[in-house]
C-alpha positions in Angstrom: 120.8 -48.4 -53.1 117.9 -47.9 -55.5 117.6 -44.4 -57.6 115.4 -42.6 -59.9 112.6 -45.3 -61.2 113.8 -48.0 -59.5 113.2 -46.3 -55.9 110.0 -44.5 -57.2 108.9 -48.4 -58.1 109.8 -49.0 -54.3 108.0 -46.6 -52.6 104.8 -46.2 -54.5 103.1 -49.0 -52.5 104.3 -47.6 -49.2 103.1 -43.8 -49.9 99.3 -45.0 -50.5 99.7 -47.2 -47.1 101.2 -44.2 -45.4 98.7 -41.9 -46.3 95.8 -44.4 -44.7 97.0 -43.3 -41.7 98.7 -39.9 -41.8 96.1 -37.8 -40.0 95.6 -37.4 -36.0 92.4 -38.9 -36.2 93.8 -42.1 -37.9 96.9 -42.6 -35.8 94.6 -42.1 -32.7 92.5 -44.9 -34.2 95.5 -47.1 -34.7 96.1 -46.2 -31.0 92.5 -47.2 -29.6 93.0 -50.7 -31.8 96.4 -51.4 -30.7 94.1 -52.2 -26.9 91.6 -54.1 -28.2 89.5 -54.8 -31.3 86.5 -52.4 -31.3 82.8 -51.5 -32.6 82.7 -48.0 -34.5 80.6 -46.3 -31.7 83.4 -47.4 -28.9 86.0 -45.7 -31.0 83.3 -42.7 -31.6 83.5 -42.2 -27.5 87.3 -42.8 -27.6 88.2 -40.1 -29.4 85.5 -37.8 -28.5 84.8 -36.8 -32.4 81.4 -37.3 -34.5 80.6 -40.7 -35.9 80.2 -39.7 -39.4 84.1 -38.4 -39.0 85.3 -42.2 -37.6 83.3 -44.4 -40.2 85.1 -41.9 -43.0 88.7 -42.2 -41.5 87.9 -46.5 -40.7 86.5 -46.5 -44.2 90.1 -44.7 -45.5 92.6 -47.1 -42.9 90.4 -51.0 -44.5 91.1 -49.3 -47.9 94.4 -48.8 -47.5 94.8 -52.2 -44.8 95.7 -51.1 -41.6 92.4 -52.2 -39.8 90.5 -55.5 -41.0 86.9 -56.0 -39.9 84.2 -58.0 -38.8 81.0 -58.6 -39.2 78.4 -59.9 -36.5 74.5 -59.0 -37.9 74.4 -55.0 -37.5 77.6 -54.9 -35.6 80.9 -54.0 -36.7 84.0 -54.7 -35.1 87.5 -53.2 -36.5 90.9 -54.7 -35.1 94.5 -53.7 -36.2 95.6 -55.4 -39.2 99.0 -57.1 -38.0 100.2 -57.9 -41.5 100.1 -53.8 -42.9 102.9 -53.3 -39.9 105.5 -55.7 -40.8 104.4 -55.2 -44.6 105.8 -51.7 -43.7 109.2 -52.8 -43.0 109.9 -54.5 -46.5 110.5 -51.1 -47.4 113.9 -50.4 -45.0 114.6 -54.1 -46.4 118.2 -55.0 -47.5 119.4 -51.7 -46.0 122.5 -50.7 -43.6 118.8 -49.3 -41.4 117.5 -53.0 -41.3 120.9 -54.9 -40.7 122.2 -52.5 -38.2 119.0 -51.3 -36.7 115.6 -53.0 -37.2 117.1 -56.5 -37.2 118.1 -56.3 -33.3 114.6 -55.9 -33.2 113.3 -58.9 -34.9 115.5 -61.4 -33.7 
């Protein structure tokens, strides 16, 4: 088990991912995305809120790499980024959580 620096080295990268989604609005994004991929203005109408509000919380998620996007002229589309979820895990990695617990789960 990591203490003191060693565990403050471990975590750091997870905190900043964390906090590109902890808010309502985010996690509701996350939601939307896990459907389907999705243009800003369909995820406007999704969660009923103002589109200045969704481009600043889709801005904060690509920062912090939970959503990827794409570009097509004026259109962009914003999908889930797979990668920033199983990233996640590394943290519970080499744990009694991950051999008893998350590793039924990935087997």
């Amino acid at each position: 088990m990591l203490t003191r620096s060693k565990l403050k080295e471990k975590v750091q990268p997870f905190a900043k991912r964390i906090r590109g989604v902890a808010h309502d609005h985010r996690l509701a994004i996350l939601y939307v995305l896990a459907h389907n991929q999705l243009e800003a203005k369909d995820i406007v109408d999704a969660l009923g809120v103002p589109e200045n509000l969704v481009a600043h919380h889709l801005k904060q998620m690509y920062i912090t790499g939970w959503v990827l996007k794409t570009k097509q002229g004026r259109s962009v589309t914003y999908r889930l980024n797979e990668k920033a979820f199983f990233e996640f895990n590394r943290l519970f990695t080499d744990t009694p959580f991950d051999r008893q617990v998350l590793s039924k789960y990935y087997k």
